[in-house]
FIKOLZA-1660 file (N, C-alpha, C; in steps of 0.1 Angstrom, whole numbers, plus 5000, padded with zeros to 4 digits):
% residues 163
   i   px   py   pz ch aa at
   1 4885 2222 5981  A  X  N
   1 4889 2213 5970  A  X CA
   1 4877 2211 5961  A  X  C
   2 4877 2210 5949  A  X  N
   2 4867 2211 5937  A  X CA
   2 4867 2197 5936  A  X  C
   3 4855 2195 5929  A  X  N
   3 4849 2183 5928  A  X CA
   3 4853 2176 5915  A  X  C
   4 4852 2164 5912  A  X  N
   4 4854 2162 5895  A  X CA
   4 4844 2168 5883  A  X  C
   5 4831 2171 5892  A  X  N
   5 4822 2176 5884  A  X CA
   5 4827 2194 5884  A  X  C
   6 4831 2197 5891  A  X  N
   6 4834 2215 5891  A  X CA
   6 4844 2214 5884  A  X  C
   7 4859 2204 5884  A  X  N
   7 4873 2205 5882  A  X CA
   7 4863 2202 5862  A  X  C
   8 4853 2196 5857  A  X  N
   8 4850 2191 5842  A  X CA
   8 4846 2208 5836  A  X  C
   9 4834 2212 5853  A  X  N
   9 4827 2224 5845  A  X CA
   9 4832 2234 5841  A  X  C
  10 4844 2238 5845  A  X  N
  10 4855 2250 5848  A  X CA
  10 4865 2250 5833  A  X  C
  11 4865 2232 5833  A  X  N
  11 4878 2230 5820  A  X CA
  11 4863 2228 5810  A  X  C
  12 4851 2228 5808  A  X  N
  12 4846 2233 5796  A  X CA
  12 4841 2247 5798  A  X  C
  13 4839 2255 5804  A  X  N
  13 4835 2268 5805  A  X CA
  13 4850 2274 5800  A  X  C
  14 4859 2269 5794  A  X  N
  14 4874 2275 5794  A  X CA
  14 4870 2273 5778  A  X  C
  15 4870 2264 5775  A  X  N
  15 4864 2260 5762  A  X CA
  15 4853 2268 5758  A  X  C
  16 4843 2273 5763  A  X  N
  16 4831 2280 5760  A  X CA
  16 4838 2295 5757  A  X  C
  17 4850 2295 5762  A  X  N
  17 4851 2314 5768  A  X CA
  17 4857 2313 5758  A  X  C
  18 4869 2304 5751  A  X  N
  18 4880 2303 5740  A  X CA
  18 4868 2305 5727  A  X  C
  19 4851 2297 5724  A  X  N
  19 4850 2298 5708  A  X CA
  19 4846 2309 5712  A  X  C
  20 4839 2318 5722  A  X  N
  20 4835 2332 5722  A  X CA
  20 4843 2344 5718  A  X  C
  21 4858 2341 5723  A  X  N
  21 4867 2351 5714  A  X CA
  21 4867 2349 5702  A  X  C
  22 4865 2336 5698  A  X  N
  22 4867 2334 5679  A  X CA
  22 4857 2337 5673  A  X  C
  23 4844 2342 5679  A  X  N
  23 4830 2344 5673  A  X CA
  23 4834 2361 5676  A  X  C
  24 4839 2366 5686  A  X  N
  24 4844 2379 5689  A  X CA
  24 4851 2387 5670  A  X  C
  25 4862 2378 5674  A  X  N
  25 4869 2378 5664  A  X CA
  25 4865 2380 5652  A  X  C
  26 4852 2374 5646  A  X  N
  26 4846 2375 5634  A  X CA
  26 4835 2381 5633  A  X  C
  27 4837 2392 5645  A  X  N
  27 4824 2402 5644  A  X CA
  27 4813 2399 5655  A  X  C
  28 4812 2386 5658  A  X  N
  28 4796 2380 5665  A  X CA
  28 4798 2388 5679  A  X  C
  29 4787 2389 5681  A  X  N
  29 4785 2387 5700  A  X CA
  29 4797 2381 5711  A  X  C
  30 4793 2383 5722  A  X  N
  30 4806 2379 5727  A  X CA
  30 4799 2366 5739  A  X  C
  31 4791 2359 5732  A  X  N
  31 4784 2340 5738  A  X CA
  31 4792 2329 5730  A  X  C
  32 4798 2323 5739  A  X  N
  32 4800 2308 5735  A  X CA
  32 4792 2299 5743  A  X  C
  33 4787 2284 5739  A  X  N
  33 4783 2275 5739  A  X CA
  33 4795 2261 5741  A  X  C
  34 4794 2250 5750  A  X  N
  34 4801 2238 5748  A  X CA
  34 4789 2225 5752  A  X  C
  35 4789 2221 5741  A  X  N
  35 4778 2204 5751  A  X CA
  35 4791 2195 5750  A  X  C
  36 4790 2184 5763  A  X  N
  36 4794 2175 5767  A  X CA
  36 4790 2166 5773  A  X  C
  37 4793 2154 5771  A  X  N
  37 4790 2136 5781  A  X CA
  37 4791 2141 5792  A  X  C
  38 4789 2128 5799  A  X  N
  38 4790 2126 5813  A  X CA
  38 4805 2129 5817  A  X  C
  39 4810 2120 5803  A  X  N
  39 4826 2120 5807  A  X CA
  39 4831 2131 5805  A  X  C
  40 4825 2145 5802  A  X  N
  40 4835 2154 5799  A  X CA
  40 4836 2156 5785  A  X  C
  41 4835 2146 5778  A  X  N
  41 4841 2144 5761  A  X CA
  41 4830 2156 5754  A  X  C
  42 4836 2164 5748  A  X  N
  42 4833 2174 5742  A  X CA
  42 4824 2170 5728  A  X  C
  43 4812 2175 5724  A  X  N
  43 4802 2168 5715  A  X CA
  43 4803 2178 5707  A  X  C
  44 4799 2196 5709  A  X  N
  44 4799 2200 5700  A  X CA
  44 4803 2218 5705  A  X  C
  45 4805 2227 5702  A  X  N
  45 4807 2239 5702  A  X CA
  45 4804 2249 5696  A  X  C
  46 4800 2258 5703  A  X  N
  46 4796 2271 5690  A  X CA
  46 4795 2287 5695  A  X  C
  47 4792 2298 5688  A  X  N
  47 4795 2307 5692  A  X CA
  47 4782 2317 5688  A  X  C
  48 4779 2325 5695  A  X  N
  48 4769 2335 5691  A  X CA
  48 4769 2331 5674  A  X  C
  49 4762 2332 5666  A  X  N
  49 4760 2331 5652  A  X CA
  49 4748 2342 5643  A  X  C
  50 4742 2349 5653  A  X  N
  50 4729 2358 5651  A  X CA
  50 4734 2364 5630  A  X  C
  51 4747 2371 5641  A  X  N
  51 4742 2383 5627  A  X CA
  51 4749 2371 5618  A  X  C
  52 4759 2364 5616  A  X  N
  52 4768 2355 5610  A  X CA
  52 4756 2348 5596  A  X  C
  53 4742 2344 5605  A  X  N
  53 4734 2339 5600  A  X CA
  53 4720 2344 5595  A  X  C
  54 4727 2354 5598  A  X  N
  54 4709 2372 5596  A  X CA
  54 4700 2360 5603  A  X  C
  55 4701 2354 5615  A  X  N
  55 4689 2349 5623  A  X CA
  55 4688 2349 5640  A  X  C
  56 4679 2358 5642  A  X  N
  56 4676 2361 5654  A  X CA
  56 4681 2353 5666  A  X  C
  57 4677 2340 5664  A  X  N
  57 4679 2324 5670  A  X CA
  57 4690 2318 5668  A  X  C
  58 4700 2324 5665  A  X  N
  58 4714 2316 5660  A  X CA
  58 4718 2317 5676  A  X  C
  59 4716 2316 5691  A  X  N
  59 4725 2320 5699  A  X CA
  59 4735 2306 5699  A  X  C
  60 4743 2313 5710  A  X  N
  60 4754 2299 5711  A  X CA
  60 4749 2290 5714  A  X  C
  61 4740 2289 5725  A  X  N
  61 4734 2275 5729  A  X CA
  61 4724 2271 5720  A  X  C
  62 4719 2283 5713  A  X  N
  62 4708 2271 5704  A  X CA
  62 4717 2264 5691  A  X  C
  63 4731 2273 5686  A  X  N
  63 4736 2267 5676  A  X CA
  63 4744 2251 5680  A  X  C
  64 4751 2251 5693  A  X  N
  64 4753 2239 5697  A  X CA
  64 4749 2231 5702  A  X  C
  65 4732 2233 5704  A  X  N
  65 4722 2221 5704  A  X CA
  65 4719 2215 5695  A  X  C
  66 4718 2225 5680  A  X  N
  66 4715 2220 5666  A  X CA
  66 4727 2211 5657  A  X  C
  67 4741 2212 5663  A  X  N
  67 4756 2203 5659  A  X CA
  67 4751 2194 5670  A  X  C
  68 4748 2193 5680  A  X  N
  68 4749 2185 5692  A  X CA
  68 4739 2173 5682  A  X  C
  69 4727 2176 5683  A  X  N
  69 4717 2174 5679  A  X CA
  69 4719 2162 5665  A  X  C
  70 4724 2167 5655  A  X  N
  70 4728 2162 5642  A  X CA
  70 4741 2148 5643  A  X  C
  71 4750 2154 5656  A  X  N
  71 4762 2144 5656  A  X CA
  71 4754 2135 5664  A  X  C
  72 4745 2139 5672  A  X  N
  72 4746 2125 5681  A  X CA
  72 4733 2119 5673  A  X  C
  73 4724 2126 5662  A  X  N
  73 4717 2115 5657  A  X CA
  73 4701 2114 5668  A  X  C
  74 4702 2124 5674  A  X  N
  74 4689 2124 5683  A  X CA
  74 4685 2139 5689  A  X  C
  75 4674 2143 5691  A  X  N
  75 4670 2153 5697  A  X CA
  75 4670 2151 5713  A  X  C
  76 4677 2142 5720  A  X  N
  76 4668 2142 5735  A  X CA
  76 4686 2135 5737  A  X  C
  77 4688 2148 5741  A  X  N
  77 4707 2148 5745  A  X CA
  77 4708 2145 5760  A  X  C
  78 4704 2133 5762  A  X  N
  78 4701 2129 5785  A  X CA
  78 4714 2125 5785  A  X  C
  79 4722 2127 5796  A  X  N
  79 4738 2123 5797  A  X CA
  79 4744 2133 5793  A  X  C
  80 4739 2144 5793  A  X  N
  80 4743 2156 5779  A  X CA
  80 4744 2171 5787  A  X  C
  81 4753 2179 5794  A  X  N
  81 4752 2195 5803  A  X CA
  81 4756 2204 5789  A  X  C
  82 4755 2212 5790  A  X  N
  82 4754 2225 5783  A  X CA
  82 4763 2236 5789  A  X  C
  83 4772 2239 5785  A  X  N
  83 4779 2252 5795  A  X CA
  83 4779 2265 5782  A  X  C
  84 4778 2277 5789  A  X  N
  84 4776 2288 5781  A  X CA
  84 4784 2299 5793  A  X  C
  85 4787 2307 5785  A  X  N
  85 4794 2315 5788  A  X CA
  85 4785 2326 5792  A  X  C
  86 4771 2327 5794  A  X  N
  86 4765 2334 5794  A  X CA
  86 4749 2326 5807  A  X  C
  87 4747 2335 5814  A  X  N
  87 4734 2327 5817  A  X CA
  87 4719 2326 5804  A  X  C
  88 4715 2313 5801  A  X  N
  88 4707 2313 5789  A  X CA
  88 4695 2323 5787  A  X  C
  89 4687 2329 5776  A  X  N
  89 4680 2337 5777  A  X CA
  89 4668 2330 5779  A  X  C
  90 4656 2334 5780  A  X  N
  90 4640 2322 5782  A  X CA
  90 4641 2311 5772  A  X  C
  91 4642 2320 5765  A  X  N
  91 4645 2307 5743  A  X CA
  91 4658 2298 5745  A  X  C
  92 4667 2299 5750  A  X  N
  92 4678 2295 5752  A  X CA
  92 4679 2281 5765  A  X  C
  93 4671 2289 5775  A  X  N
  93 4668 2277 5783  A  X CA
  93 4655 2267 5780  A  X  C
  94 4644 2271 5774  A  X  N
  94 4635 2264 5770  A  X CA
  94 4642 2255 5758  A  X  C
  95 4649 2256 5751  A  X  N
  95 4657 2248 5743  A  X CA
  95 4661 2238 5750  A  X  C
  96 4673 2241 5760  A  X  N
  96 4678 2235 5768  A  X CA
  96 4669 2223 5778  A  X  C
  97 4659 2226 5778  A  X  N
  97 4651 2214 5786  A  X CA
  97 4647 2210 5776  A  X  C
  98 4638 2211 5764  A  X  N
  98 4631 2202 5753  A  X CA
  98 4639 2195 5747  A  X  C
  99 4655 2196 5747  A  X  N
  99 4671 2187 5743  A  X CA
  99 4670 2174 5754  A  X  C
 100 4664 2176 5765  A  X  N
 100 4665 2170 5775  A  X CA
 100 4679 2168 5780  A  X  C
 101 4686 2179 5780  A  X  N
 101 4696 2181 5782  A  X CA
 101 4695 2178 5799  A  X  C
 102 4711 2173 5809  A  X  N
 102 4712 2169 5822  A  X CA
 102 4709 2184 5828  A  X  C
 103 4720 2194 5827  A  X  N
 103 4722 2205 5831  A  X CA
 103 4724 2214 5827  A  X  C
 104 4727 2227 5831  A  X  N
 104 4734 2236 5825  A  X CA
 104 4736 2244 5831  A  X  C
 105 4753 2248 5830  A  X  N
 105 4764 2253 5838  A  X CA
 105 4771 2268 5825  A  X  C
 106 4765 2277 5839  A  X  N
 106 4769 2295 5832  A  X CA
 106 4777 2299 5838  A  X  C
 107 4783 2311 5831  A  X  N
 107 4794 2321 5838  A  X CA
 107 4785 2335 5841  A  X  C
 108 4787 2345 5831  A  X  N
 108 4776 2357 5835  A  X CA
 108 4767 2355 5835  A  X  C
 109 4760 2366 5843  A  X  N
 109 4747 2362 5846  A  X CA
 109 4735 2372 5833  A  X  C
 110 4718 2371 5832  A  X  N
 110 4720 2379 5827  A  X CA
 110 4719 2394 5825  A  X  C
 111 4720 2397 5839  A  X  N
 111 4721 2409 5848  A  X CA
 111 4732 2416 5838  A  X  C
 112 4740 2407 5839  A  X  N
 112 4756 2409 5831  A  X CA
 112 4760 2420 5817  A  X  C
 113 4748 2404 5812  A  X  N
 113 4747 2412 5799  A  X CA
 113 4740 2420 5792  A  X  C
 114 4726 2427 5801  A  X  N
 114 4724 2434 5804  A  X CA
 114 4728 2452 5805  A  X  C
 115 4737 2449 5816  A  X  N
 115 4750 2458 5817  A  X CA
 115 4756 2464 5802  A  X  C
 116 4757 2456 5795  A  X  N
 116 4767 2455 5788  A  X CA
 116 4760 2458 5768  A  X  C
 117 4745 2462 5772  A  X  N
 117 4732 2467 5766  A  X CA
 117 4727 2455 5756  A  X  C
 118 4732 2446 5763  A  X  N
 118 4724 2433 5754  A  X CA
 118 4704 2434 5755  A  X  C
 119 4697 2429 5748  A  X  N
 119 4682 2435 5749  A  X CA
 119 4679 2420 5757  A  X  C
 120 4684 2417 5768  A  X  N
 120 4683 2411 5776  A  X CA
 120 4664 2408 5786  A  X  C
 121 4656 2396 5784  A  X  N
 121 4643 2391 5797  A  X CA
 121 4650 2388 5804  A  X  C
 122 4649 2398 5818  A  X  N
 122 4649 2396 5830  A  X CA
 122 4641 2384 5842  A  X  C
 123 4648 2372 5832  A  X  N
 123 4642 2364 5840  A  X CA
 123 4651 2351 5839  A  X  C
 124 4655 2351 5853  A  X  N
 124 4665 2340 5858  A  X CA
 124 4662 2325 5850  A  X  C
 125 4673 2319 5848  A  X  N
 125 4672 2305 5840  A  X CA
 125 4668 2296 5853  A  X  C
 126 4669 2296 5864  A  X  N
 126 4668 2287 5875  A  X CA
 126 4652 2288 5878  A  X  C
 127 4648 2304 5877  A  X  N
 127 4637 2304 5882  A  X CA
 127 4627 2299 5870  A  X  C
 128 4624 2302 5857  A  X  N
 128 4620 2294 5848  A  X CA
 128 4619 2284 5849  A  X  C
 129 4629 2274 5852  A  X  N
 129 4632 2261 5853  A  X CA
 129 4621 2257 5865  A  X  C
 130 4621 2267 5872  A  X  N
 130 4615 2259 5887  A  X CA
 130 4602 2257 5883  A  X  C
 131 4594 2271 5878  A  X  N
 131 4585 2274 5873  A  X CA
 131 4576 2263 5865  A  X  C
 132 4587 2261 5855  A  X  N
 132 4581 2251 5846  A  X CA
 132 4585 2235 5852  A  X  C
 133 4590 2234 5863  A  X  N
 133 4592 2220 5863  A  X CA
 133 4602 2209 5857  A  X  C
 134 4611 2218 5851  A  X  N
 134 4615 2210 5846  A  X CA
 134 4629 2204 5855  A  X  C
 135 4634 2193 5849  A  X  N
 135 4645 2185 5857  A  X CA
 135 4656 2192 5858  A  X  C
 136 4660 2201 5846  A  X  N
 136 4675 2207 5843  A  X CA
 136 4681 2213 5857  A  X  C
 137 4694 2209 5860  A  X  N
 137 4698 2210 5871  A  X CA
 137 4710 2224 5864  A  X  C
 138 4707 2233 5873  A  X  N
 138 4713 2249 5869  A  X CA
 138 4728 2246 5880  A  X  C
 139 4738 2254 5874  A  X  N
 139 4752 2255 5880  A  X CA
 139 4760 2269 5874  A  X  C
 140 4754 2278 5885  A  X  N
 140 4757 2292 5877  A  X CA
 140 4769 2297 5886  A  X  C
 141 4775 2306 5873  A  X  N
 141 4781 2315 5877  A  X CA
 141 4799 2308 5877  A  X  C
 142 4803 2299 5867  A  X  N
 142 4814 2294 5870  A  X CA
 142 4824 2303 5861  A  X  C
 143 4834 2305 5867  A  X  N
 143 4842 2316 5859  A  X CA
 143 4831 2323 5858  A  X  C
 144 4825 2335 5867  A  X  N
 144 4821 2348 5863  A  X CA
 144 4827 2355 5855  A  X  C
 145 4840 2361 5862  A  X  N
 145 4847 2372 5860  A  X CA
 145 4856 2371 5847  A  X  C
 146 4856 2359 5844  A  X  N
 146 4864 2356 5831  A  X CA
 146 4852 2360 5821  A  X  C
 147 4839 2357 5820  A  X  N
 147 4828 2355 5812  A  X CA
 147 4826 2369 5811  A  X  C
 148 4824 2375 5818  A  X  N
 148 4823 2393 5821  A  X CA
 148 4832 2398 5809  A  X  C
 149 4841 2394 5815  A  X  N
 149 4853 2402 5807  A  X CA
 149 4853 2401 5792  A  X  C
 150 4846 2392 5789  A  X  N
 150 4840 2386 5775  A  X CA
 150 4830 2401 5770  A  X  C
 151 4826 2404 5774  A  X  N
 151 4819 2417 5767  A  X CA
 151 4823 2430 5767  A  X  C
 152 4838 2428 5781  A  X  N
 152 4845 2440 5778  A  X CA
 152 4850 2440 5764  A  X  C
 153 4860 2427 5760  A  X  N
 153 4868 2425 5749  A  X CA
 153 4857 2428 5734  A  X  C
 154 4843 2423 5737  A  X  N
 154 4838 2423 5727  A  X CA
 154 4834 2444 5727  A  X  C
 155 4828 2449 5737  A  X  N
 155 4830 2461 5734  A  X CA
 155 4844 2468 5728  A  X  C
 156 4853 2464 5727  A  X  N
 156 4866 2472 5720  A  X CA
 156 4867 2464 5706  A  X  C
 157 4861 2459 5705  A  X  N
 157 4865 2445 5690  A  X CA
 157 4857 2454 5679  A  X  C
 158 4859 2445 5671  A  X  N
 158 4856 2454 5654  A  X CA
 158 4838 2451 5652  A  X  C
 159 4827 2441 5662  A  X  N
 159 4817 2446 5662  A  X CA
 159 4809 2450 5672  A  X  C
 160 4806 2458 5677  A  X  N
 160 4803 2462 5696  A  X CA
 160 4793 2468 5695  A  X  C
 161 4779 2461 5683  A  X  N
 161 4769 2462 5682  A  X CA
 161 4758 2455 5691  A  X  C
 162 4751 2460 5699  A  X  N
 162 4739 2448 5707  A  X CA
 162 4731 2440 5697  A  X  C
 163 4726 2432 5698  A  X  N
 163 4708 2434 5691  A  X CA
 163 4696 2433 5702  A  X  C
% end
């Protein structure tokens, strides 16, 4: 039986997977981003934005920390998980802790995307985190196989370019 926190992380990773096809859709990468409350209540969303924005740093989670960021009026988002459809890259999780973000809850891993010829650091977001000490509490791997499948669809889509 799932928990309320698994039954929240599952129905935003569903949300994460949905703006990833619409960034799919318009050419981007195939990463979505969701921040959310405690309660679940949805703050902000976003989708790979790299090439969208000719900027290296547009990923999903850094673009939905920067709408996170602006709506709530603060840089230090506590009360605040992160779900990505992707496990975060070093830049992506170091973001994610200087937000002071609670957690952050992934689907593929980035072995994954990897696979899938993303120019992917081989280095685990948990283990980082341990490394550096920081508080962010990691919850990986929710809907894997749905998130996976995310780079199949974007390999057949109209851009199935890495960077």
């Amino acid at each position: 039986m799932q928990t309320t926190a698994e039954t929240t992380h599952v129905a935003l990773m569903q949300r994460a997977i949905e703006v990833a096809r619409k960034g799919i859709d318009n050419s981007q990468s195939p990463f979505g981003a969701v921040i959310a409350n405690a309660k679940g209540e949805v703050v902000a969303v976003s989708h790979n934005r790299v090439r969208a924005d000719c900027d290296s740093t547009a990923h999903a989670e850094i673009t939905a920390i920067r709408e996170a960021c602006k709506k709530l009026g603060t840089v230090a988002m506590y009360g605040h998980i992160l779900v990505s459809t992707c496990e975060p890259c070093p830049m992506c999780a170091a973001a994610i802790h200087w937000a002071r973000l609670d957690a952050v809850v992934y689907g593929a891993s980035i072995a994954d995307a990897k696979k899938a010829h993303f120019n992917e650091l081989s280095v685990a977001t948990k283990a980082l985190f341990d490394q550096g000490r920081s508080t962010v509490v990691v919850h990986p791997f929710v809907l894997r196989d749905e998130c996976k499948e995310l780079f199949e669809l974007w390999q057949n889509g109209p851009n199935p370019n890495p960077y």
